[in-house]
C-alpha atoms as one frame of an Amber mdcrd trajectory, in Angstrom:
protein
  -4.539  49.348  75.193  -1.241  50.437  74.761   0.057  53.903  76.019   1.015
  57.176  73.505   4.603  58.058  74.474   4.593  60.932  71.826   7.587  58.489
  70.351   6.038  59.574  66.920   5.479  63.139  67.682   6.540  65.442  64.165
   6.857  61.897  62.350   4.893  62.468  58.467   2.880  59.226  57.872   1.829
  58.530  54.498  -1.440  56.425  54.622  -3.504  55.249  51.726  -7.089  54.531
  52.128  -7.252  56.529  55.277 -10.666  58.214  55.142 -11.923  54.937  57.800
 -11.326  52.031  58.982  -7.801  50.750  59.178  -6.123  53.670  57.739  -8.037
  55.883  59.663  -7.227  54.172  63.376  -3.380  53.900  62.361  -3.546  57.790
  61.669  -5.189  58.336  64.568  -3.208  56.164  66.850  -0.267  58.137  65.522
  -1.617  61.553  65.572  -2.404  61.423  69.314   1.389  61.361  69.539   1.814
  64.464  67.174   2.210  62.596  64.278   2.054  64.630  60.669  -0.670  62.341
  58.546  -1.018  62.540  54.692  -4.428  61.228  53.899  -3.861  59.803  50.740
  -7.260  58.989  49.722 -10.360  58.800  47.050 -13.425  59.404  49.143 -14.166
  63.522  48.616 -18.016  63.176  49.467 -19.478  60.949  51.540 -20.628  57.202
  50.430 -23.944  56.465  50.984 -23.388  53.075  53.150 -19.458  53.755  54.084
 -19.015  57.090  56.140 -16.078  59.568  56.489 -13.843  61.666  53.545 -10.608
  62.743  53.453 -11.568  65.982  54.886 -13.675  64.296  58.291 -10.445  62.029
  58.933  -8.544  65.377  58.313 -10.961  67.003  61.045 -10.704  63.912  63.554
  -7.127  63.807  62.743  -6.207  67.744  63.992  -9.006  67.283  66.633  -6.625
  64.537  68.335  -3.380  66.214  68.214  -1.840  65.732  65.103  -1.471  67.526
  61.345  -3.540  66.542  58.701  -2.937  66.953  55.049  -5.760  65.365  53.121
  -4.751  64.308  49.628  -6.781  63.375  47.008  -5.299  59.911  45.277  -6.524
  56.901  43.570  -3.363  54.843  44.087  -4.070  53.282  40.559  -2.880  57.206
  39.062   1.215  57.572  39.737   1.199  60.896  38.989  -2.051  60.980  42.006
   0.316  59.287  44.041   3.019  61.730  42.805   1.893  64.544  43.788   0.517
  64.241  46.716   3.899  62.622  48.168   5.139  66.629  47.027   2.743  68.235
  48.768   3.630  66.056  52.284   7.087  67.003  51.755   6.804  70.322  50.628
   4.657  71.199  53.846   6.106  68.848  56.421   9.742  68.596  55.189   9.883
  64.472  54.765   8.034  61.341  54.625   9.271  58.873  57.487   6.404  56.191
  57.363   4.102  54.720  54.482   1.227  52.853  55.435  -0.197  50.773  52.315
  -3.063  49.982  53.562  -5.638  50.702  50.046  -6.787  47.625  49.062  -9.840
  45.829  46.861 -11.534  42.897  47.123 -13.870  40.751  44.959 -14.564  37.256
  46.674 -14.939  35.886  43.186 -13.472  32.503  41.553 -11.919  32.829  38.027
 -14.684  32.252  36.041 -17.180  34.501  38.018 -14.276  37.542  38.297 -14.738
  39.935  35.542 -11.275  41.265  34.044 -12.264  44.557  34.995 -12.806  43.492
  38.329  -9.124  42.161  38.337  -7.552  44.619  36.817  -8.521  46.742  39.682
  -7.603  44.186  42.438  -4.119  44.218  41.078  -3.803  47.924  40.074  -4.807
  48.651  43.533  -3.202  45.878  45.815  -0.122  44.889  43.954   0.759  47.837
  41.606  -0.535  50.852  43.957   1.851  49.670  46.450   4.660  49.359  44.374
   4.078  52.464  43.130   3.139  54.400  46.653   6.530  52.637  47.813   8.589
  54.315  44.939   7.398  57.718  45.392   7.861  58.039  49.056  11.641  55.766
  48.696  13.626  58.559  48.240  12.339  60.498  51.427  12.565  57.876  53.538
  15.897  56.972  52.761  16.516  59.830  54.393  14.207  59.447  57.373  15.906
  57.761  60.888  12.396  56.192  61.625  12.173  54.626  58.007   9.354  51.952
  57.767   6.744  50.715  55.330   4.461  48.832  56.694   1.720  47.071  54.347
  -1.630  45.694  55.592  -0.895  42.552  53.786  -0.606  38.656  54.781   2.116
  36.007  55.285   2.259  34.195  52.450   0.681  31.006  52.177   0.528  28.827
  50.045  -1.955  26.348  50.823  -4.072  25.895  47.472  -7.287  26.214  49.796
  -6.619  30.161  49.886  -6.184  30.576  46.052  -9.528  28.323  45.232 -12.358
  29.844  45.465 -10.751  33.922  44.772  -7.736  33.195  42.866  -7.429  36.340
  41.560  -8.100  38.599  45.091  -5.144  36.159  46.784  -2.855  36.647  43.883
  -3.835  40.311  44.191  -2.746  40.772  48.240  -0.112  38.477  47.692   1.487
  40.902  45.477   1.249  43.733  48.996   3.260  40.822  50.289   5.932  39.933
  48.090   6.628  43.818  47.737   7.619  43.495  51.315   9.737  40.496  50.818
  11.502  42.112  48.456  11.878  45.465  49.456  12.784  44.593  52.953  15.993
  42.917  51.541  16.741  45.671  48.614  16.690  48.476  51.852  18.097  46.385
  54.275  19.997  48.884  56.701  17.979  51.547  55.290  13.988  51.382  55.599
  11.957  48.681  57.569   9.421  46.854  55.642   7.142  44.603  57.116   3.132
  43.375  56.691   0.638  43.469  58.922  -2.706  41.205  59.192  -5.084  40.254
  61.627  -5.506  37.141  63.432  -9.541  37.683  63.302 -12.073  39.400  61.425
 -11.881  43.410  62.210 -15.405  45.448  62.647 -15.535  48.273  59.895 -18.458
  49.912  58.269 -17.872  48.073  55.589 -17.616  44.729  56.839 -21.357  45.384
  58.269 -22.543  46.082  55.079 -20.961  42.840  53.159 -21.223  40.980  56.508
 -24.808  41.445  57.214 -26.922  41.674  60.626 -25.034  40.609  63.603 -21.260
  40.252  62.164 -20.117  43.021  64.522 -20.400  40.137  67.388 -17.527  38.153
  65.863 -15.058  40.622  65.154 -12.913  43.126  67.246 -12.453  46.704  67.017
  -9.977  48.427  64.674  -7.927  49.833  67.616  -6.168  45.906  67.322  -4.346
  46.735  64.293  -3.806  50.634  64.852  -1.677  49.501  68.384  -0.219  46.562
  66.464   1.019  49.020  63.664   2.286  51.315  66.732   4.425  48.665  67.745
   6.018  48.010  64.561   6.600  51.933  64.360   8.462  51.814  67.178  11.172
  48.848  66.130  14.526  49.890  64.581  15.207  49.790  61.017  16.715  46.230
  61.413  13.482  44.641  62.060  12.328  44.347  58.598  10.650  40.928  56.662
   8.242  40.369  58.757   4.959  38.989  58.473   3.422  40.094  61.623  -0.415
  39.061  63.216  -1.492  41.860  65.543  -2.282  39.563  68.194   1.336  38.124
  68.002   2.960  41.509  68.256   0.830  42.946  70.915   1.880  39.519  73.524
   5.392  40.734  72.978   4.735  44.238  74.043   2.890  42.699  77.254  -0.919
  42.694  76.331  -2.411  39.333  77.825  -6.096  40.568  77.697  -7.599  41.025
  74.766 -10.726  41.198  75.489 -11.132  45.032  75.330 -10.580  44.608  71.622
 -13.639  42.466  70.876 -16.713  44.153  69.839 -18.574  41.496  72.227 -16.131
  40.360  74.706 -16.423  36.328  75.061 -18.364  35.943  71.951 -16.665  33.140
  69.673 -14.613  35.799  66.783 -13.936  34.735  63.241 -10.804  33.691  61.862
  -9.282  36.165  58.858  -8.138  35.063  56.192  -4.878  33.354  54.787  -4.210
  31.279  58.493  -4.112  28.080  59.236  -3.231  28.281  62.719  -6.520  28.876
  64.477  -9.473  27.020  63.768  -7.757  24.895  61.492  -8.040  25.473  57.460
 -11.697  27.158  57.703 -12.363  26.804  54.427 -13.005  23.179  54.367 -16.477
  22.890  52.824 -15.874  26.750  51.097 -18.380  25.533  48.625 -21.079  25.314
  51.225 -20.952  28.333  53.007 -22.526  31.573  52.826 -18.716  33.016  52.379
 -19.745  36.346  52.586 -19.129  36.775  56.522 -15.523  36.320  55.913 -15.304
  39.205  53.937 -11.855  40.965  54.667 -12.612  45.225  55.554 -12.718  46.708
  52.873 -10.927  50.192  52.004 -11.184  53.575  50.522 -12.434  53.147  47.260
 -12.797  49.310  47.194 -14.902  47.004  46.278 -16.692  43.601  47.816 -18.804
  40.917  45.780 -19.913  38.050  47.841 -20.006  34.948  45.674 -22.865  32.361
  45.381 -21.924  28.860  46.188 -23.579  25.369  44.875 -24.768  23.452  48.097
 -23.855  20.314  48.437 -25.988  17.813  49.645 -26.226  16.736  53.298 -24.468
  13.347  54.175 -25.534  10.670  56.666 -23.461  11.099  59.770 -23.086   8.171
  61.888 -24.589   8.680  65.215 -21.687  10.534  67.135 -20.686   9.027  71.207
 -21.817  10.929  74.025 -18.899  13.391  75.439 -17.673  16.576  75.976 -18.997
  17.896  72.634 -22.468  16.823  73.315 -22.171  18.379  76.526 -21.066  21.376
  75.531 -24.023  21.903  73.156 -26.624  20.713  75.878 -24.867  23.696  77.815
 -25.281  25.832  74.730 -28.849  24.969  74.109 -30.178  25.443  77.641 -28.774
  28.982  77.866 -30.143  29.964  73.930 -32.972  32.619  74.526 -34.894  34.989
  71.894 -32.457  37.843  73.103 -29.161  35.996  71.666 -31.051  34.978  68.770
 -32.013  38.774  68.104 -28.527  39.467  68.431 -26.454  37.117  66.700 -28.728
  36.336  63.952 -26.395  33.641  62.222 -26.399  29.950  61.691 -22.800  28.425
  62.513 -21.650  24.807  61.062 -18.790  23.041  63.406 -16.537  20.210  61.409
 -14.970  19.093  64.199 -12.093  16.463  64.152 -10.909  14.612  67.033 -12.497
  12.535  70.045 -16.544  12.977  69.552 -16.511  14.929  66.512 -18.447  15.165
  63.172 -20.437  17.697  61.992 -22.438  20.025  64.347 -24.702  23.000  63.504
 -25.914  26.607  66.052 -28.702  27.820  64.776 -28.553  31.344  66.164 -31.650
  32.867  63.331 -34.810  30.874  64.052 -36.956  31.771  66.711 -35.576  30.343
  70.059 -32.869  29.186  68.670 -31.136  25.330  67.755 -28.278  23.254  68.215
 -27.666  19.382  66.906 -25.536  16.985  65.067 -25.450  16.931  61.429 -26.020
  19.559  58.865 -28.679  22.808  59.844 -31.783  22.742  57.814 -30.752  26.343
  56.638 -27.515  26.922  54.889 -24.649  28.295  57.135 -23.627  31.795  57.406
 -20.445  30.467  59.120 -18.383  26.985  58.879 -15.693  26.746  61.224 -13.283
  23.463  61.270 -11.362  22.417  64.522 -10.328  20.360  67.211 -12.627  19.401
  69.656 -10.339  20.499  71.713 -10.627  24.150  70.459 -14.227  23.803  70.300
 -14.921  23.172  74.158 -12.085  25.599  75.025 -14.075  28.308  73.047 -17.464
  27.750  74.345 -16.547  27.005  77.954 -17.693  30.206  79.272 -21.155  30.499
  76.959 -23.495  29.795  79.521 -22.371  33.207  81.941 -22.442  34.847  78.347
 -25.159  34.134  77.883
């Protein structure tokens, strides 16, 4: 993990959504340095399935080192947002970084997305951060550390990420393009840049969309709040970027990254909006229990995990014998009721390349399962990829095991 140098010490963060989760490990991050934090956020009473307020991050905030103002604001209100960017400056004299990390999510395709349900998605991802960015402008301006930094992907426009939740990717894309443009209207003047993760992050929330188990695949929150660190730290010329944590973090000389996974070794799932690693995952989207993918969820958000049609399974030709096949001999000689127990998923492989085809872990039946063609359940998971990638990323499962 990377150090505190106390570089942010008496530095006022602004940071939406910051009752838990993301927002929450940023603030913290920064308020072990001395770091001022405005919690700019809805939750006032505890949710029944998604801990922490305003006032426990507020608690957890001071308890670290740093000041806590907690501010009660549904980024959807301007004159919320207004006035709680008045009290930060009134009591800490400035605002030097915004963090726009609310966000909502509904998994949904058009026809199954209520307008109601996208009208909050893009009062709360597009228009909250436009309007967060406006209030705190002005005071930043005249900040010398001067960033915004939205939790927001690169933007891509492969049609298989506007598909099957048009109206969530049109939603973050609008975090994005704020940076775009913002970063050029302040050149010289305030740093804007996005954020995202390479993999799925572990939140309350993305147990309760993910289901049993989903904790395995992801890693821990501190990925993005030493990520965001990094960024912090940059001059005001590095602005318009679209940065993955796990990019950042190789530049600042992290190599290991294992002490970020919830269960070190243990295959992690790609986030959204990448192509890069496994390649496009949403190949067969429409057969897929989609749910696991779920992105974290913020203050005040909300998930819907769409039902699918399943297709039909096709013939597959008999695959050749080779390092595939191995592989999942390795896998299915190590499988035990104990990984079964914990894991609790079913995971589809479409793998391309050399001894490919279409594979299927069956880590939710008693003992366990592994073979060629389609599971007899549906998958919780579908990952598509080399079989390169594939043997590369179960090569150590048997001492995991």
């Amino acid at each position: 993990m990377l150090p505190n140098t106390g570089r942010l010490a008496g530095c006022t963060i602004f940071i939406t959504g910051a009752s838990r989760g993301i927002g929450k490990a940023i603030a913290l991050k920064a308020a072990k340095d001395g770091a001022n934090i405005v919690i700019a956020a809805k939750t006032t009473h505890p949710h029944p399935k998604l801990p922490g307020t305003i006032y426990t991050a507020a608690e957890e905030i001071e308890a670290v080192g740093g000041k806590a103002l907690p501010c009660i604001v549904d980024v959807r209100d301007e004159q919320q947002i207004s006035d709680a960017v008045e009290k930060a400056v009134e009591k800490f004299g400035g605002i030097d970084i915004l963090v726009n990390n609310a966000s909502a999510i509904s998994l949904t395709n058009t026809l199954e997305t209520p307008t109601k349900r996208m009208d909050l998605m893009m009062s709360v991802n597009t228009r909250g951060t436009y309007l967060a960015s406006k209030a705190c402008i002005p005071y930043l301006k005249k900040s010398k550390v001067a960033h915004i930094l939205n939790l927001s992907p690169p933007l891509n426009l492969n049609p298989v990420w506007f598909k099957q939740h048009c109206a969530y990717t049109i939603a973050k894309y609008g975090m994005s393009m704020c940076v775009l443009g913002m970063a050029e209207e302040f050149k010289g003047e305030i740093a804007v840049n996005a954020l995202w993760p390479k993999t799925a992050i572990h939140t309350a929330a993305m147990d309760m969309l993910g289901g049993s188990g989903i904790e395995s695949q992801c890693r821990k929150v501190d990925i993005i709040a030493d990520a965001a660190y990094a960024i912090f730290k940059k001059p005001k010329n590095f602005t318009g970027n679209f940065v993955i944590d796990e990019n950042i973090l190789k530049e600042e000389g992290i190599k290991n990254f294992d002490a970020y996974a919830i269960k070190p070794g243990h295959p992690l799932l790609p986030d959204f909006f990448l192509d890069e690693y496994p390649e496009p995952i949403t190949k067969k989207m429409e057969s897929t229990g989609f749910g696991v993918y779920v992105k974290n969820i913020q203050d005040g958000c909300i998930g819907a995990v769409p039902e699918f049609k399943e297709e039909k399974p096709q013939p597959q030709p008999k695959p050749r014998l080779g390092a595939v096949e191995e592989t999942f001999r390795i896998v299915k000689d190590s499988l035990s009721d104990d990984v079964v127990k914990a894991t609790q998923g079913i995971y589809l492989f479409e793998l391309s390349g050399e001894d490919g085809g279409t594979w299927f872990l069956d880590l939710k039946s008693k003992g366990g399962n592994v073979g060629y063609g389609e599971p007899s359940d549906q998958a919780d998971v579908v990952m598509s990829m080399s079989t390169d990638d594939f043997v590369k990323m179960f090569s150590g499962w048997s001492a995991m095991a």
